[in-house]
N, C-alpha and C positions, 0 to 999 in steps of 0.2 A: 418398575425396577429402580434399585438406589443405583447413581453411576456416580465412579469413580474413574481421575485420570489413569490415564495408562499410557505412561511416554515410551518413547521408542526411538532412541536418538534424538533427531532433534525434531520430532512428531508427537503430537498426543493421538492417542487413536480412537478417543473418544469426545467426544463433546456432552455440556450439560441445556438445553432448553431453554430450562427458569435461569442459570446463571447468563446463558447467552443474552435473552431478553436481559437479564440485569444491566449487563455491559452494554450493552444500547440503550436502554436508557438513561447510564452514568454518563455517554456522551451526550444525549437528548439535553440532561439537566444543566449541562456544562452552559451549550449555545444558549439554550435556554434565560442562564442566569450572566451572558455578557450583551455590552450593547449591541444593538439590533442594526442588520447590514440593511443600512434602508434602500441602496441604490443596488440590491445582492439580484441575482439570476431569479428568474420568477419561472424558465420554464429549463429543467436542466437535465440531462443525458451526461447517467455515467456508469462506464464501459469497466469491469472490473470492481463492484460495488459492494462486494457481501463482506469485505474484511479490511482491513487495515488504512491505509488511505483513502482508498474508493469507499470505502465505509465512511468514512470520517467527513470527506468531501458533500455525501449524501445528507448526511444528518445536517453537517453545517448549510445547504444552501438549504433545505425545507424547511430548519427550526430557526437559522439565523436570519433568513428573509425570507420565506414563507413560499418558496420553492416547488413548483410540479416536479418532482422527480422521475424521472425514467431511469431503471438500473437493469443490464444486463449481469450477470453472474454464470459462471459453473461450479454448483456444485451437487452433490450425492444428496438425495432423502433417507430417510431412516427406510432398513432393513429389517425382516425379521432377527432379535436379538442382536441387533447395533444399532447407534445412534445414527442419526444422521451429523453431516459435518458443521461446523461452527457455522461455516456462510450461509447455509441453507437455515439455520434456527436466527439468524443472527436478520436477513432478510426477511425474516416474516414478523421479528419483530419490530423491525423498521417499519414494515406497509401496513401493521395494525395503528403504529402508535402516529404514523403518519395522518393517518385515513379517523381517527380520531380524534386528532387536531385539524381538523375539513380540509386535509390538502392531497394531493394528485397524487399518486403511490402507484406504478405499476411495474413489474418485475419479472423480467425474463430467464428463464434458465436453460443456458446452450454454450454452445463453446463460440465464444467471439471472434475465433478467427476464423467461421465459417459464410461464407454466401449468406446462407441460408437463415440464419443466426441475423445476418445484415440487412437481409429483406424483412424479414421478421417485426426486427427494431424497428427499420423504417416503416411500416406500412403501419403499425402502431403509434407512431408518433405523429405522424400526418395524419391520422385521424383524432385521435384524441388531444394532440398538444399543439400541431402546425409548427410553426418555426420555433426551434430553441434558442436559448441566448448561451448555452454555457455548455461545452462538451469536457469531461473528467476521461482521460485513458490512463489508466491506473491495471494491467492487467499484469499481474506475474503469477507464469504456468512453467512448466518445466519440459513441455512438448507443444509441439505445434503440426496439425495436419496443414499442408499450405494448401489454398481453397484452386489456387491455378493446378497446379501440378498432382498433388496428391501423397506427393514425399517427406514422409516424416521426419522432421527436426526437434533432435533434443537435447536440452540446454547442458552445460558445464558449467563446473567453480572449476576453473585450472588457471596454473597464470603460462604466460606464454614464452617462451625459450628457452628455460631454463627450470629445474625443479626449483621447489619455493619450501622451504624449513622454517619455521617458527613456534609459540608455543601455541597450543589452545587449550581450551576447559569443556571439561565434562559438566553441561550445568547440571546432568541429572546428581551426578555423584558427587561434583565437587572436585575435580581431580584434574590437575596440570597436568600437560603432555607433550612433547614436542611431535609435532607433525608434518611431513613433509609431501607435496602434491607434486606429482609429478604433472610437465606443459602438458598444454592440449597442442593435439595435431591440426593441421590446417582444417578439415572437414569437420574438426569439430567447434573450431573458434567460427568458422560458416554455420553452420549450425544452429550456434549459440545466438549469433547475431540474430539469424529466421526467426528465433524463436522472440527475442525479448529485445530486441532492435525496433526502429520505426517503420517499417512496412506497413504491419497491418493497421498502426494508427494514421497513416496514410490514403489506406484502403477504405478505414470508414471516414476520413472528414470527405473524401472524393465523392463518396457514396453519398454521404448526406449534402453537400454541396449542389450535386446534378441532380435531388429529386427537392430539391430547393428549401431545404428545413434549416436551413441557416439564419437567424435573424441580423439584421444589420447591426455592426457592432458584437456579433459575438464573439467569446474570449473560448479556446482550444487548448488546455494544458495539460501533461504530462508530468510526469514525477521522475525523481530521478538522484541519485547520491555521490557525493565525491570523496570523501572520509580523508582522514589523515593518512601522511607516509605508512605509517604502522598496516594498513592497509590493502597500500595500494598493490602489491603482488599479485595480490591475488583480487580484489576487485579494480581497482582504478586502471591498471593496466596490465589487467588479464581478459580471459573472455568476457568477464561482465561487463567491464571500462568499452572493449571495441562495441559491443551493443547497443550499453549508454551513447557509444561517440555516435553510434550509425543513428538512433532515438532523437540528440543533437541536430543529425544533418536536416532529419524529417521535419524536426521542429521548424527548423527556416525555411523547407520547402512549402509547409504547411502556411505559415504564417508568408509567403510571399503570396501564396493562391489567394488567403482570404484577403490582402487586403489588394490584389490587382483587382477582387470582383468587388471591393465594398465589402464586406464582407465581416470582418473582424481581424481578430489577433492571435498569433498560436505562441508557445515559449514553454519553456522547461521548468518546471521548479526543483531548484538543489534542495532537499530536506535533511532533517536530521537524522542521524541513527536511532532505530528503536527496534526494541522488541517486537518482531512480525513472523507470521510465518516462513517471508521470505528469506531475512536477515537470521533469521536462525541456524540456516542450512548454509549459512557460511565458514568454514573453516576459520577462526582468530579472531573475529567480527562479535560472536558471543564475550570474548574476553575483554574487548574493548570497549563494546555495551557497558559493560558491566565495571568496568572503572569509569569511564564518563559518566554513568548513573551518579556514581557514589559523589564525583566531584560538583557533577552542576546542579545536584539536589542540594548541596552542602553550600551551593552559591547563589540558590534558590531561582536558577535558570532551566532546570528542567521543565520540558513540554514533553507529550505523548502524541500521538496523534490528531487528537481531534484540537487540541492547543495549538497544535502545527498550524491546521487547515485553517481554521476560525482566524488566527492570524493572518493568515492569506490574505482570506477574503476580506478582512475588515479594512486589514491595512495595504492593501500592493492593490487587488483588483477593483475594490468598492469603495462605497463613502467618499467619491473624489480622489483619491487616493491615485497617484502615477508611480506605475512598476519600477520599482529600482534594479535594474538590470547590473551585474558584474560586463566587464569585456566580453563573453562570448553570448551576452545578451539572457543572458540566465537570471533568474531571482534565487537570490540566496536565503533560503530559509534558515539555513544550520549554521547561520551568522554567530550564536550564541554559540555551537561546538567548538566553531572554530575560530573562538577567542583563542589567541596567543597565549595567555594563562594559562589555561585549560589544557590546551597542548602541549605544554611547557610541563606541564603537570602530570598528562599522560605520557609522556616521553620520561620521566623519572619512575612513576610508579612499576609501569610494564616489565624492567628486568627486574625487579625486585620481587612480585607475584610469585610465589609457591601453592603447594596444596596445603599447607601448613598455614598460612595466611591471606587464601582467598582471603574468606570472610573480614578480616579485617581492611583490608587496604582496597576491595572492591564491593561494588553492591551487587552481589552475585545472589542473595538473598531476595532484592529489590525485581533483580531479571527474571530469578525462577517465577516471582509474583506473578508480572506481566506476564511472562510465555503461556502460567496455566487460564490466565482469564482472558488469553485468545480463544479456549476453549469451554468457558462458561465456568472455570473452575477458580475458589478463591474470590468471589467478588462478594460485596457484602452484603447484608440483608437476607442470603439465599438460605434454607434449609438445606444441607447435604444429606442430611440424613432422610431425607424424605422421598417416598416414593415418588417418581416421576414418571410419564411416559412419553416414550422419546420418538413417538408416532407423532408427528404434527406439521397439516399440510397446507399449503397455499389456501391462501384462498383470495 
């Protein structure tokens, strides 16, 4: 079949294959062509893997230092007459192009915030890999079955006390609007927290801890974003911000456990804003993208993903390299967003934005790019006009 996107808010509800593979290999050729993390994770677990960071993090520990990877993932296979989802096409291109370059590639598919999902992983890594040096929790889902209880949590964008008005954009259309969110209730900012808070990356360093796959020395990170005032209403200090905060507390609880046993280091990375699935589905967050694109492309400080993480690694966690922590013990990745300039800059353009001058004054062009080649769509080299079949299983 020829496929075409088919967006749906802020959803494509289709994925391409051959473009997916493409896009994993554009990151593949990135780490590929910088220098080599000689001191990087050689055996490495990570939780949240098929897309965006956790993607990103993967490709960079097995192509930039030659990495065993372990990735858990959720997501759908192709169906009769539907594709399967980008993470599922996007993970088998990793463990082929892995397993062709002679390294460790193995991939599980389950919902990580289950028991089950956790035995799984472990009794697989104990056998094949032994102890790790590097755990990635990078999971954002929009529900959570909790594995103790059985009560379902799920997430919000709300901000808290007050409704929140601002403008946003339609990337599909192009079209400015003002939009107003009304707070979340308390059972929903508890919720929010279950869902995309630090629990369950707590549940699994415990878990891999007590069945002893921890190698000495290993590094435990998290992801995570603080963005500008422009904001923060509704992420920094709405239910996404309490989650992040509660993400924050695990981090230090995590990172006291390991190093009371020897054990290693846990900490947060502050990242930059980008086009992801998850950043998509935020209310004002598209708009901002999308003028930050236009100004730090223009300053020739823009990074994507995999430019994020390769940075990481090269420079805070490896190579001799020691973590440059902010005050609450964080790495700052989004160092480059949150130039003064730059903010200085989006704090002028933002009231000025209309529908009549998207295009000019932001890279809203630049975002629709990215959002489609989260779904294999728009990336280069690729035939679109070509039949493809969108059957294609593990192996």
């Amino acid at each position: 079949m020829i496929l075409r996107p088919k967006v749906r808010g802020f959803v494509c509800v289709t994925a391409h294959p051959v473009g997916c593979a493409a896009y994993v290999q554009e990151q593949i050729d990135y780490v590929r062509g910088q220098k080599r993390v000689t001191t990087g994770s050689k055996r490495a677990l990570v939780i949240g893997a098929s897309t965006g960071y956790g993607l990103a993090s993967r490709v960079a520990a097995a192509f930039g230092s030659g990495a065993a990877t372990f990735g858990v993932f959720y997501d759908r296979p192709s169906e009769e007459g539907r594709p399967a989802t980008p993470g599922w096409y996007n993970t088998i291109a990793f463990d082929r192009a892995a397993r062709a370059a002679g390294l460790y590639a193995h991939s599980l598919n389950g919902d990580a915030f289950s028991d089950t999902i956790k035995q799984q992983a472990i009794e697989a890594i104990r056998s094949d890999l032994g102890k790790i040096d590097l755990v990635v929790y990078s999971v954002a889902a929009p529900r959570r079955v909790h594995p103790r209880t059985g009560a379902v949590h799920k997430s919000v964008l709300k901000p808290i006390g007050r409704p929140y008005t601002n403008k946003t954009v339609d990337t599909d259309l192009g079209v400015i609007s003002e939009i107003t969110i009304p707070p979340a209730s308390d059972e929903e900012i508890t919720d929010t927290v279950a869902v995309m808070g630090g629990e369950d990356w707590e549940l699994w360093m415990k878990a891999l801890d007590e069945a002893g796959l921890l190698a000495p020395g290993a590094t435990a990170i998290s992801y995570s974003y603080h963005g500008p005032e422009v904001t923060w209403p509704i992420y920094r200090n709405g239910t996404i911000g309490v989650a992040k905060n509660d993400l924050e507390h695990a981090a230090r609880r995590i990172d006291a456990r390991l190093k009371a046993n020897g054990r290693g280091r846990a900490f947060i990375s502050i990242n930059k804003a980008l086009v992801t699935q998850a950043s998509s589905a935020i209310p004002v967050v598209p708009l901002y993208i999308s003028i930050l694109y236009k100004l730090m492309k223009a300053k020739g400080t823009h990074e994507g993903c995999i430019e994020q993480i390769h940075r990481l690694f090269a420079t805070q966690i490896y190579n001799g390299a020691t973590l440059a922590l902010d005050d609450a013990g964080r790495v700052r990745l989004d160092d480059r967003e949150m130039q003064p300039d730059v903010q200085h800059r989006v704090k002028e353009v933002w009231p000025q934005v209309s529908t009549e001058n998207l295009s000019q004054l932001t890279d809203i062009d630049g975002y629709r790019a990215e959002f489609l080649k989260l779904f294999g769509f728009g990336v280069t080299g690729v035939d679109y006009e070509a039949e493809v079949d969108p059957h294609v299983t593990m192996s």
